[in-house]
BATI-837463 format. One record per residue (C-alpha): residue in three letters; residue number from 1; y, x, z. Coordinates in nm, 2 decimals, padded with zeros to 4 digits, m for minus. Layout:
BEGIN
{node 'ALA' NUM {Y X Z}}
...
//
This chain:
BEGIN
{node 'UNK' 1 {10.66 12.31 13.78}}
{node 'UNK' 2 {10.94 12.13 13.70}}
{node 'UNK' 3 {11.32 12.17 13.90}}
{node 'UNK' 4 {11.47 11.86 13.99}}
{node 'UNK' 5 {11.75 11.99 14.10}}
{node 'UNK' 6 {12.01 11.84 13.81}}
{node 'UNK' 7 {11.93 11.50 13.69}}
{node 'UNK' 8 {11.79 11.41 13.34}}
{node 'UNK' 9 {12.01 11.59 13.02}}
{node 'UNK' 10 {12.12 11.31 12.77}}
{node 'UNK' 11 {11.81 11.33 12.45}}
{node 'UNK' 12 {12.11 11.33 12.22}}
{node 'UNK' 13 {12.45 11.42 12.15}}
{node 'UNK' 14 {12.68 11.26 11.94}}
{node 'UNK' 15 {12.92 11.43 11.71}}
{node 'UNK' 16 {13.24 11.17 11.72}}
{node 'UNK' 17 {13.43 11.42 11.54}}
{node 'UNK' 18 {13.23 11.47 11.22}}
{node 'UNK' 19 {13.32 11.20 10.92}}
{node 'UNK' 20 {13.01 11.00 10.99}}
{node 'UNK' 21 {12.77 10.91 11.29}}
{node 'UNK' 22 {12.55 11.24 11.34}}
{node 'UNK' 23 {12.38 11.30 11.63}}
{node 'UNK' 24 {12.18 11.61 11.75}}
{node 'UNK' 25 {11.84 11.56 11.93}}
{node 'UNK' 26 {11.48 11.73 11.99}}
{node 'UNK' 27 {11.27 11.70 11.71}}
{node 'UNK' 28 {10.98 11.48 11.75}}
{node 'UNK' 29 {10.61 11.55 11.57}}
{node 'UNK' 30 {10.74 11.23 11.33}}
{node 'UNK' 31 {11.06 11.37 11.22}}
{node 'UNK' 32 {10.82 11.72 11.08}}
{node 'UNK' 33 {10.74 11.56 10.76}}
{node 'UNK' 34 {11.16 11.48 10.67}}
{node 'UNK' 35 {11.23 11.84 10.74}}
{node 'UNK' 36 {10.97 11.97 10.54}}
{node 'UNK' 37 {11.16 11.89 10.21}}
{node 'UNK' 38 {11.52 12.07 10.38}}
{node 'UNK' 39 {11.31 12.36 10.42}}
{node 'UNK' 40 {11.11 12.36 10.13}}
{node 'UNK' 41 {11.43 12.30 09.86}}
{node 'UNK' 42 {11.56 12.68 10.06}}
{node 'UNK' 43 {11.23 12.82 09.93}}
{node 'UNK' 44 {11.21 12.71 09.61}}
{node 'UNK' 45 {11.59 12.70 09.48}}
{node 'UNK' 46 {11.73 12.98 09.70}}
{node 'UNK' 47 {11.70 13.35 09.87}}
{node 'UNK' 48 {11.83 13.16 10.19}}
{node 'UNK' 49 {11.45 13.14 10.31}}
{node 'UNK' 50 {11.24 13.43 10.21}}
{node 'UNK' 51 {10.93 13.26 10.19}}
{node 'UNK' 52 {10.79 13.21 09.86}}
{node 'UNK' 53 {10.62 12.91 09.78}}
{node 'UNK' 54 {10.65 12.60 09.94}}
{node 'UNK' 55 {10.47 12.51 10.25}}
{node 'UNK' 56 {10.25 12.23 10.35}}
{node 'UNK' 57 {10.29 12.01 10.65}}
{node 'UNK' 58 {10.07 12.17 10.86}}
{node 'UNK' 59 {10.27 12.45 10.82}}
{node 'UNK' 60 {10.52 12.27 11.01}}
{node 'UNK' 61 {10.33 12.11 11.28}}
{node 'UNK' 62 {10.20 12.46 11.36}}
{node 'UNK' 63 {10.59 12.59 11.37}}
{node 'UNK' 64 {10.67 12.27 11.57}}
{node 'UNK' 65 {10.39 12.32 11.83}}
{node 'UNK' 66 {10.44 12.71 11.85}}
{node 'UNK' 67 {10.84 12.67 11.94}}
{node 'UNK' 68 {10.74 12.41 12.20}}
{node 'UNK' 69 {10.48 12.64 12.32}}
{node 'UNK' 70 {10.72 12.87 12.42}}
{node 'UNK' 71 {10.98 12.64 12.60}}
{node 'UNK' 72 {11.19 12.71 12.32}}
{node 'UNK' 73 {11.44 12.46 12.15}}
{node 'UNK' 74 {11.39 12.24 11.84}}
{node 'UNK' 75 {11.63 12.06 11.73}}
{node 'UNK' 76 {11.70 11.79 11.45}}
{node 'UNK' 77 {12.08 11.67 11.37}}
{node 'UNK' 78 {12.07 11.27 11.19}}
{node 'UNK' 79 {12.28 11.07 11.06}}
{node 'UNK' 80 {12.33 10.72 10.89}}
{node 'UNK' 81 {12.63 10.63 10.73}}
{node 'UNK' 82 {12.48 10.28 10.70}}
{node 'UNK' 83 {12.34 10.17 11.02}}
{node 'UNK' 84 {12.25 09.78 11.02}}
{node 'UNK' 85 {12.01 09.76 11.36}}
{node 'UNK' 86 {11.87 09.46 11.22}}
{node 'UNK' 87 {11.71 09.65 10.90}}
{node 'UNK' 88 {11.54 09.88 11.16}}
{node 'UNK' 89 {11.56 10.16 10.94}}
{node 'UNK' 90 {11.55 10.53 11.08}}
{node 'UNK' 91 {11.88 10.78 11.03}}
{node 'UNK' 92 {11.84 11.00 10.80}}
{node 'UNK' 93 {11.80 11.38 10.93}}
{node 'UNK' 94 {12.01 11.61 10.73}}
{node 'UNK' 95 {11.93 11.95 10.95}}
{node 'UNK' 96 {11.76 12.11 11.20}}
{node 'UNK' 97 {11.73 12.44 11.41}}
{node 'UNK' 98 {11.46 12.61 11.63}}
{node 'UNK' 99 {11.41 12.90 11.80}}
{node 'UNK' 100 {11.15 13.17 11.83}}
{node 'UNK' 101 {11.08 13.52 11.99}}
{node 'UNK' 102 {11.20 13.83 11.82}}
{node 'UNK' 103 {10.88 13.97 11.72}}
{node 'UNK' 104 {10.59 13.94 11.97}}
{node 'UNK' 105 {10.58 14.25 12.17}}
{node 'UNK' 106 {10.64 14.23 12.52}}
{node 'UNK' 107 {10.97 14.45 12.54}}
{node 'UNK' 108 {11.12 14.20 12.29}}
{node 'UNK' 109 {11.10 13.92 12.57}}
{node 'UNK' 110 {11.46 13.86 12.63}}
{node 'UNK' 111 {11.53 13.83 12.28}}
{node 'UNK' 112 {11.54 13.50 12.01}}
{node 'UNK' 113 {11.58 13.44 11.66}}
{node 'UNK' 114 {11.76 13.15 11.50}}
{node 'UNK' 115 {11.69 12.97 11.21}}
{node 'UNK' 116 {11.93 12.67 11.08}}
{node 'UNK' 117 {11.86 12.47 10.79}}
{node 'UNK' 118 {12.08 12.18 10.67}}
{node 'UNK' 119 {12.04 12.00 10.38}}
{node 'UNK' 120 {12.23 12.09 10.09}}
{node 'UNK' 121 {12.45 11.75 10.08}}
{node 'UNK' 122 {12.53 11.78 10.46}}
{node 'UNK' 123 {12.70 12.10 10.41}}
{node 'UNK' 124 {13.03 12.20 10.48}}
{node 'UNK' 125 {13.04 11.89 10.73}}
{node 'UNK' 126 {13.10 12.10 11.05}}
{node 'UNK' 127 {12.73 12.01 11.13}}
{node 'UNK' 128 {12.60 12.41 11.13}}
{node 'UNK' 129 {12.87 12.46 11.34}}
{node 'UNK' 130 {12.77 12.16 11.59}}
{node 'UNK' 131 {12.39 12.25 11.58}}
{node 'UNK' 132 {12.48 12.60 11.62}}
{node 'UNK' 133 {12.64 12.55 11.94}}
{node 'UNK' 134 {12.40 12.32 12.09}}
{node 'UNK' 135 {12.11 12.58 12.01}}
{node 'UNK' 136 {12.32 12.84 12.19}}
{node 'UNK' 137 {12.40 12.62 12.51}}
{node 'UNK' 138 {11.99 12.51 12.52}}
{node 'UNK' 139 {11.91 12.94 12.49}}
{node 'UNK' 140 {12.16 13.00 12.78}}
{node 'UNK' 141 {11.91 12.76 13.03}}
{node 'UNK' 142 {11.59 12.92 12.91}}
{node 'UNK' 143 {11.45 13.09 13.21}}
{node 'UNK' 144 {11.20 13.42 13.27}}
{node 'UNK' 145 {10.84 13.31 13.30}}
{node 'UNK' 146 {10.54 13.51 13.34}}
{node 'UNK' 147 {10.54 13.72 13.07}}
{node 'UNK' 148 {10.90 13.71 12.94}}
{node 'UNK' 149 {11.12 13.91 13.21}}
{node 'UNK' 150 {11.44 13.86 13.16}}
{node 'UNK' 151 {11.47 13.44 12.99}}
{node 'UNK' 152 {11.69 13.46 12.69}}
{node 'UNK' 153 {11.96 13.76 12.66}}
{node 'UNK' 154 {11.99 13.82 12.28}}
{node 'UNK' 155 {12.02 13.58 12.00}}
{node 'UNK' 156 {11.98 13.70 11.65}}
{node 'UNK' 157 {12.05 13.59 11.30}}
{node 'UNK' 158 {11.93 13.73 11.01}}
{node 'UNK' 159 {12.05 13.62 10.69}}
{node 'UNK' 160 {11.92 13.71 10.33}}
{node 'UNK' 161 {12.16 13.84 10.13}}
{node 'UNK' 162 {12.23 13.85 09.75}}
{node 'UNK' 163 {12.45 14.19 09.71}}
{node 'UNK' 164 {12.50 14.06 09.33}}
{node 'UNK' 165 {12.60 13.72 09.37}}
{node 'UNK' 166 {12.84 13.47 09.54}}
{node 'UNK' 167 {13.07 13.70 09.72}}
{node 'UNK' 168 {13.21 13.38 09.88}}
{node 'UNK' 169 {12.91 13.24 09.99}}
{node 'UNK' 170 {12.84 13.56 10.18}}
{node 'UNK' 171 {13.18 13.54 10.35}}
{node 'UNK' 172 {13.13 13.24 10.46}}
{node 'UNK' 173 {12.79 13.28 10.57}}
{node 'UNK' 174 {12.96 13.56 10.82}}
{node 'UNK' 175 {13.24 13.39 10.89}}
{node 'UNK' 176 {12.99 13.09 11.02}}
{node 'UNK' 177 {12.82 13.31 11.31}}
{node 'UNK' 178 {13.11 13.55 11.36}}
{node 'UNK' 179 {13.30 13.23 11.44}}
{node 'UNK' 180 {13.01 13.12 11.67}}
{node 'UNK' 181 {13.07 13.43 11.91}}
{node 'UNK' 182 {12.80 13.69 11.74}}
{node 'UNK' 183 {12.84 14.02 11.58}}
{node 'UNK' 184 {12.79 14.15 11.27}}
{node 'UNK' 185 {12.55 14.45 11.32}}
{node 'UNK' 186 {12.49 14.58 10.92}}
{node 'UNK' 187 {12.32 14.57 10.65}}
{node 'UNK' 188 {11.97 14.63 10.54}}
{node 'UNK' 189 {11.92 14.74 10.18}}
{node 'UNK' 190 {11.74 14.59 09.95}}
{node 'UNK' 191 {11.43 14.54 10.21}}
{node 'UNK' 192 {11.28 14.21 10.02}}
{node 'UNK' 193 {11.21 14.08 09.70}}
{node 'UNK' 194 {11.24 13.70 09.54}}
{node 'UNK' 195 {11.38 13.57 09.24}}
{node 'UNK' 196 {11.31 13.90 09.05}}
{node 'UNK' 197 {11.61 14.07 09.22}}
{node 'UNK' 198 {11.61 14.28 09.56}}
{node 'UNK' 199 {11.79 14.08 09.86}}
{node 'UNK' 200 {11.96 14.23 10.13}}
{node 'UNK' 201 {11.93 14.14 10.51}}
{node 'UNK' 202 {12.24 14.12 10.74}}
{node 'UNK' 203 {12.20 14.05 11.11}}
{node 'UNK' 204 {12.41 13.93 11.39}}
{node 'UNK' 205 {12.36 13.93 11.69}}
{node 'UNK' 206 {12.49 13.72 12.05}}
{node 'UNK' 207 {12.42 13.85 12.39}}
{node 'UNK' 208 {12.41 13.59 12.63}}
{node 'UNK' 209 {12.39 13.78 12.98}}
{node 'UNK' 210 {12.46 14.14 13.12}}
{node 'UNK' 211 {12.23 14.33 13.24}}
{node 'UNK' 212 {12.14 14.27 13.64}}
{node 'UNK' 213 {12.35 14.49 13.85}}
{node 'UNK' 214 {12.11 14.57 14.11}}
{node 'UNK' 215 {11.72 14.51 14.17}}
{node 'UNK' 216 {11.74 14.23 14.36}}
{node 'UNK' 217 {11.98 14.03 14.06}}
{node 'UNK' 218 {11.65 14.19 13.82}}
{node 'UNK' 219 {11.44 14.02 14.08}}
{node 'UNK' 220 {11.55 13.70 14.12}}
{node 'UNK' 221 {11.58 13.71 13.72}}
{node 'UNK' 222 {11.18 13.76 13.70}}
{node 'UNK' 223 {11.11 13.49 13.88}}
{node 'UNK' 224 {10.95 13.24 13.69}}
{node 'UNK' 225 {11.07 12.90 13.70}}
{node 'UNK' 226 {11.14 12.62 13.48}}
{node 'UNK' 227 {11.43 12.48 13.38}}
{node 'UNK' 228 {11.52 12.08 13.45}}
{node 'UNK' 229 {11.56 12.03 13.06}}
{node 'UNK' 230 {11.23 12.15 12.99}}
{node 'UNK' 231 {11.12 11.80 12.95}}
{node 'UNK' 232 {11.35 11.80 12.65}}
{node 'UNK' 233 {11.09 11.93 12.44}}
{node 'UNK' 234 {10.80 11.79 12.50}}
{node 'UNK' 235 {10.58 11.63 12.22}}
{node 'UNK' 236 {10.55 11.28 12.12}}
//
């Protein structure tokens, strides 16, 4: 059931300060096939996704519909540096973010993973950053249901890592999430293989609420309810 208790969020935010119109917003079933090539190009040309061969669009659909599933968060940032309403053309979408369930045990309920891809020309924008936050904010309203006890109290990030290559781009890699309020919480060694070389995993972690103080706080923290922004995220 939906709480109407706060009206309607906005289905967009705008990004003033970045050098160009971009403008975060849920991610529609239309917008899937325009991702697929951001993710695909980190697959194919990078250890920054671990997967290994490019995926199909039904592999995104099935992504899309899972998130959503799970009252999670899917986000898309666009942009168009050339908007003329009259051509009635569609902003480009240089990024996008989700969310999904740390593992699928039950004791992992209260936890998150977050993925952000952007594409490679949109980079070093300020746009991780924006998207970043905005996933963060939407993770702090996610509420317990039924079989997740506690809504959303960990975020992780775990980010492949080339202990051989660009020690910069590592650095800045940490220095993106540390700056977003998480933690750096190590390294795992050498735990995958791509591009004929071992990669490295390092994870950082947020934690977004304290543990209930008493039983009644745990309580009222079970209950399950839905959010007003729920309606956010769902399909078109």
């Amino acid at each position: 059931m939906m709480n109407f208790s706060k009206p309607p969020p906005p289905t967009s935010i705008t990004l003033a300060t970045l050098p160009s119109t971009a403008t975060i917003r849920r991610c529609l079933y239309r917008d899937l096939d325009r991702i697929l090539p951001i993710y695909n190009h980190y697959i194919t040309h990078t250890i920054v996704s671990l997967d290994l061969d490019p995926k199909p669009l039904v592999y995104m659909q099935r992504l899309y519909n899972d998130t959503l599933d799970q009252d999670l968060p899917f986000l898309v940032v666009t942009r168009n540096d050339n908007h003329d309403p009259a051509q009635n053309r569609e902003d480009d979408i240089v990024g996008y973010a989700y969310a999904h369930y740390y593992r699928r045990l039950p004791a992992f309920g209260g936890t998150v993973e977050i993925l952000i891809y952007l594409d490679p020309d949109a980079t070093g924008q300020g746009i991780g950053e924006k998207l970043l936050k905005v996933l963060v904010e939407m993770l702090r309203a996610v509420t317990p249901g039924t079989d997740r006890d506690h809504g959303v109290r960990t975020v992780l990030a775990i980010v492949p890592e080339d202990g051989e290559g660009d020690a910069n781009l590592r650095q800045v890699l940490s220095k993106f999430f540390l700056k977003g309020g998480f933690e750096d919480r190590g390294l795992l060694k050498g735990v995958a293989w791509k591009m004929g070389k071992w990669i490295d995993t390092r994870s950082f972690q947020l934690s977004l609420d304290d543990e209930p103080k008493n039983e009644e706080k745990a309580m009222q923290k079970r209950a399950p309810k839905r959010r007003w922004w729920s309606s956010l995220f769902r399909r078109r």
